[in-house]
C-alpha positions as CSV (number, residue, x, y, z in Angstrom):
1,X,90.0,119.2,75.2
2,X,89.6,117.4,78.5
3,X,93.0,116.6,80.1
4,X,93.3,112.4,81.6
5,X,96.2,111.3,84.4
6,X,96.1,108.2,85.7
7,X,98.8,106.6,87.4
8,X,99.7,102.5,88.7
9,X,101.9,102.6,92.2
10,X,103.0,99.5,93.8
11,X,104.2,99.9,97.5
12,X,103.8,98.5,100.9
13,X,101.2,99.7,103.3
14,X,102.5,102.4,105.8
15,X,99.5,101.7,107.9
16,X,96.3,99.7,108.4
17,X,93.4,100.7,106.1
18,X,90.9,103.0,107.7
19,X,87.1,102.3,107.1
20,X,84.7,105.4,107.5
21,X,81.3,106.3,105.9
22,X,80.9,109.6,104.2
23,X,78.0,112.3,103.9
24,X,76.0,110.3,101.4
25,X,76.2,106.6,103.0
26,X,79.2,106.1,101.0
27,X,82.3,104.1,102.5
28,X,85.6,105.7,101.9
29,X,88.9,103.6,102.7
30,X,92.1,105.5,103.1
31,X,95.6,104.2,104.3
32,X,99.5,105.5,103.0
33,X,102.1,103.9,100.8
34,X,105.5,103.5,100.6
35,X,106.7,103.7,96.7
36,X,110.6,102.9,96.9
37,X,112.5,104.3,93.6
38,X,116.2,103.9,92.3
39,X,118.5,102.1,93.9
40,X,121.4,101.4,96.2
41,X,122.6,105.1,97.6
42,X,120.2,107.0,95.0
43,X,117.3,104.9,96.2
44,X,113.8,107.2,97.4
45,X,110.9,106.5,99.3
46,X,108.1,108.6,98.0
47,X,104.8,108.3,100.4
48,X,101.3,108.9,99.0
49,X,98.2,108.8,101.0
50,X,95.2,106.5,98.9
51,X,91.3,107.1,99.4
52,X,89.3,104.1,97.6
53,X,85.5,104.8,97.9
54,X,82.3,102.3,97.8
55,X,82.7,98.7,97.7
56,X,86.2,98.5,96.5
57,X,87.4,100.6,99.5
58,X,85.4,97.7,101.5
59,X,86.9,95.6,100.1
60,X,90.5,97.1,100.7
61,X,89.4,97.2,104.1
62,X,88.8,94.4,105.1
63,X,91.8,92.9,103.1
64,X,94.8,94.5,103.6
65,X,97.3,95.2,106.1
66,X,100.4,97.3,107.5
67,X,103.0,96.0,105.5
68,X,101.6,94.5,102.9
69,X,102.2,94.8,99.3
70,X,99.4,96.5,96.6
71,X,99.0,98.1,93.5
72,X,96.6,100.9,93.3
73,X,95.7,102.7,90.3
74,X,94.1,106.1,89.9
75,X,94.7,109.9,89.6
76,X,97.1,111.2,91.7
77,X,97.0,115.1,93.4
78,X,99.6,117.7,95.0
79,X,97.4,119.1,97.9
80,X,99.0,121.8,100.1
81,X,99.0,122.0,103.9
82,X,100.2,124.2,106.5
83,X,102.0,122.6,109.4
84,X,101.3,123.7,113.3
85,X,104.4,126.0,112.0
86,X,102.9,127.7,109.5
87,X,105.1,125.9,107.5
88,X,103.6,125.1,103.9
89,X,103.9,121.7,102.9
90,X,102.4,119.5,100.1
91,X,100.4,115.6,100.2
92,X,100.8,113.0,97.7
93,X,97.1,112.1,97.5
94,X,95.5,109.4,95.2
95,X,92.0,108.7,94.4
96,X,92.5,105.2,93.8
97,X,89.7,103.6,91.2
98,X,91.4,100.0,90.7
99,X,93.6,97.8,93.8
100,X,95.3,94.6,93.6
101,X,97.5,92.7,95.6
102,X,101.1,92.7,95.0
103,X,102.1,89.7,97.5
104,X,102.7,89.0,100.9
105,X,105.2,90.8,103.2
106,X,107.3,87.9,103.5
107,X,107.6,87.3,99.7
108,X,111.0,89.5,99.2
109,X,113.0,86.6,101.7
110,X,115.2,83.7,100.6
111,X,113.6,80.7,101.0
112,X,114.8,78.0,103.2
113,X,117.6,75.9,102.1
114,X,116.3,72.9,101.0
115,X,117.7,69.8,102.4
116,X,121.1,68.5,100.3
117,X,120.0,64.4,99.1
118,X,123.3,62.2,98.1
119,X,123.8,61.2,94.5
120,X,122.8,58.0,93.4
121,X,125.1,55.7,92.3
122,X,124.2,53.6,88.8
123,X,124.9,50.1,90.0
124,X,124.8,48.4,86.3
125,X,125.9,49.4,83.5
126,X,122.5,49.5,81.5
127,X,121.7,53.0,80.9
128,X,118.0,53.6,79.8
129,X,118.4,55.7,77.1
């Protein structure tokens, strides 16, 4: 039996998207994520770096932006690194088959107070309903 993971991440962009072309001619899009769990004192950030290949990642490219808000799906990887240290350490990588936008960065502010209107006063005494 063939094992399936797929996971959906909303978050805000870490950085702008980088556009490059692989090997084959094929365009490979990668930028980071911030994915903020819990809340209050318990809250996490947990970052995950997302590659998005052929026209999607294009499209991602062209699209997003530092500190913007997405949704990526796709399957999601523990790769291991060593540090200039020596120090092993692990990456949060996703190979991202679906995006979407998830707003604007301004969309978690209060809006502007809208301007306060005086009541109107009912002059007669006729009441239309």
């Amino acid at each position: 039996m063939s094992s399936f993971a797929n996971a959906v991440l909303m978050g805000r962009l870490g950085r702008d998207p980088e556009l490059k072309t692989v090997g084959n001619g094929t365009s490979l899009c990668t930028f980071s994520i911030a994915v903020n769990t819990g809340f209050g004192e318990r809250e996490v950030t947990t970052w995950y770096n997302v590659s998005i290949f052929g026209k999607r990642g294009e499209t991602a490219a062209q699209y997003l932006t530092k500190g913007g808000a997405v949704i990526v799906s796709g399957e999601i990887s523990n790769r291991p690194y060593k540090t200039k240290d020596g120090e092993q350490r692990y990456s949060l990588d996703v190979n991202a088959n679906d995006w979407s936008f998830a707003g604007a960065k301004g969309d978690n502010q209060a809006p502007a107070a809208a301007p306060v209107q005086e009541p109107v006063a009912v002059v007669s005494g006729d009441i239309p309903f």
